[in-house]
N, C-alpha and C positions, 0 to 999 in steps of 0.2 A: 335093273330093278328100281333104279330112281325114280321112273313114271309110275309102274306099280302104287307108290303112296299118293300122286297125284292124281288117278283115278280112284283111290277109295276115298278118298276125299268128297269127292263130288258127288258120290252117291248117296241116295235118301233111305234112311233104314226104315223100311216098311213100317214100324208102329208111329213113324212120325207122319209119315203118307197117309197114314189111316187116321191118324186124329185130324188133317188138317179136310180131308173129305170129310169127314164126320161133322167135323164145324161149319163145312161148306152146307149141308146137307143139312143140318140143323138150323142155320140161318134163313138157307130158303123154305123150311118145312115153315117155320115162326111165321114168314111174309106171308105164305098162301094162308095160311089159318087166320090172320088176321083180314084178308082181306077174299077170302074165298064167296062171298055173297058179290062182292065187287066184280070177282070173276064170272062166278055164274050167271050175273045180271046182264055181262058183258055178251053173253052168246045167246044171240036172236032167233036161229034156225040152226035147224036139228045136223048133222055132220051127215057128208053125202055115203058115208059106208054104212050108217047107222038104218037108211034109207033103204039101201039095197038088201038088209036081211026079211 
């Protein structure tokens, strides 16, 4: 049972998983909002699936 505490060890308890996505997630929501016109200016023609409907 010695290994037993060395694997819970290493494990990530889901509320910390979840906050560290959520910051990921947060960060890059911040960047596209700030720079969402930069994106949109960026795309010159329309998307080949957009075409096909």
């Amino acid at each position: 049972m010695a290994g037993g505490d060395n694997e819970l060890s290493s494990r990530t308890i889901p509320e910390d998983q979840n906050k560290e996505e959520s910051d990921d997630y947060q960060l890059m929501f911040k960047h596209f909002k700030e720079n969402k016109v930069e994106i949109a200016s960026a795309i010159t023609k329309p998307f080949p699936f957009l075409m096909s409907l």
